[in-house]
ZATI-939465 format. One record per residue (C-alpha): x, y, z; residue in three letters; residue number from 1. Coordinates in steps of 0.1 Angstrom, whole numbers, plus 2048, in hexadecimal, padded with zeros to 3 digits. Each point is the difference from the previous one (the first is absolute). Layout:
% residues N
(atom (X; Y; Z); 'ALA'; NUM) ...
END
This chain:
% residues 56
(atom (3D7; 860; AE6); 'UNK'; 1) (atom (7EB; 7E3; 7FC); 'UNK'; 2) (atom (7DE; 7F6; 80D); 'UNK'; 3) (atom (7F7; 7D9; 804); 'UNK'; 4) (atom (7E1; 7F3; 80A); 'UNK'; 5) (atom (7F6; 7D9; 806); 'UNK'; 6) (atom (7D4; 804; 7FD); 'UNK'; 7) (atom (7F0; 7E4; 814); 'UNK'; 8) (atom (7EA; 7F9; 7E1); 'UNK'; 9) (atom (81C; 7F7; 7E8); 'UNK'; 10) (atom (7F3; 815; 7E7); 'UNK'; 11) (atom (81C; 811; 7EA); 'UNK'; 12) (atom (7E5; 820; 7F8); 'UNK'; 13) (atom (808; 821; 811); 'UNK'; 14) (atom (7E0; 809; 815); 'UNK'; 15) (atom (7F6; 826; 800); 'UNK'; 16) (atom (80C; 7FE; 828); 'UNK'; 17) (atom (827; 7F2; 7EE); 'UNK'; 18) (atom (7FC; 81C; 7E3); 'UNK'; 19) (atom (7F8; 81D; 81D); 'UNK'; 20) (atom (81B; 7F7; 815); 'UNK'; 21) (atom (817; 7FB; 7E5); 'UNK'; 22) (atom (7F9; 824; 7F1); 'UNK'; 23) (atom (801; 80C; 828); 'UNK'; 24) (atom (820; 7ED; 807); 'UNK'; 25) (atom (810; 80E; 7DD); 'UNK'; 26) (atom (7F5; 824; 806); 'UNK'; 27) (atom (80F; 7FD; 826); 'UNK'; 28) (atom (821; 7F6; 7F6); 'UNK'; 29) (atom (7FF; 820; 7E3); 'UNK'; 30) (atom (805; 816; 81B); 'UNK'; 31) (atom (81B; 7EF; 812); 'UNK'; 32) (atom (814; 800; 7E1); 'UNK'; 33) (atom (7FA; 7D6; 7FC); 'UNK'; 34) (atom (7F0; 7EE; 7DE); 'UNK'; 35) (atom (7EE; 7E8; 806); 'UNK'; 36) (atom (80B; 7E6; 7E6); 'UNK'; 37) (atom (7E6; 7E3; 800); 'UNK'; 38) (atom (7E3; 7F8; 812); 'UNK'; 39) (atom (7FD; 7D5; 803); 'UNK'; 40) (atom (7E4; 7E6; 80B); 'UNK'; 41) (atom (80E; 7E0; 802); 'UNK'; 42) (atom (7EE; 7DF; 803); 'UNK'; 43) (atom (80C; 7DD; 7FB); 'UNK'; 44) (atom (7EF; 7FF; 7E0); 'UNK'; 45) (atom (818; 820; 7F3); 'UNK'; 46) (atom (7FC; 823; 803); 'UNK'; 47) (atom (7F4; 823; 7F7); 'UNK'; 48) (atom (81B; 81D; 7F7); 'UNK'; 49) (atom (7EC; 823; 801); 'UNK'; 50) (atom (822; 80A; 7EB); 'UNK'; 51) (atom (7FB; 7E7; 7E7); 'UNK'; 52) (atom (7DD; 807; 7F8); 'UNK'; 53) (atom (809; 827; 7FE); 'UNK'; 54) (atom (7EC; 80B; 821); 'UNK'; 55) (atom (819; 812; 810); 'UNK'; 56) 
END
């Protein structure tokens, strides 16, 4: 599973709200049996990969 977000502030940093949900959304899908691969913000300026910058 992925998560993609677009923040209305174009800012590629992960707030504490996008880290708790992200740990929330990753723990959810452990007991389902689904991994959540990758967590992206995306903005027209790049993006963000919680994968990437080893926060999963």
């Amino acid at each position: 599973m992925y998560g993609i977000c677009d923040p209305t502030l174009r800012n590629l940093r992960p707030s504490e709200a996008d880290k708790k949900l992200t740990q929330k959304v990753k723990e959810g899908g452990t007991l389902l049996d689904i991994k959540l691969l990758d967590h992206l913000i995306v903005t027209d300026t790049g993006y963000y990969s919680f994968a990437d910058e080893g926060e999963l």
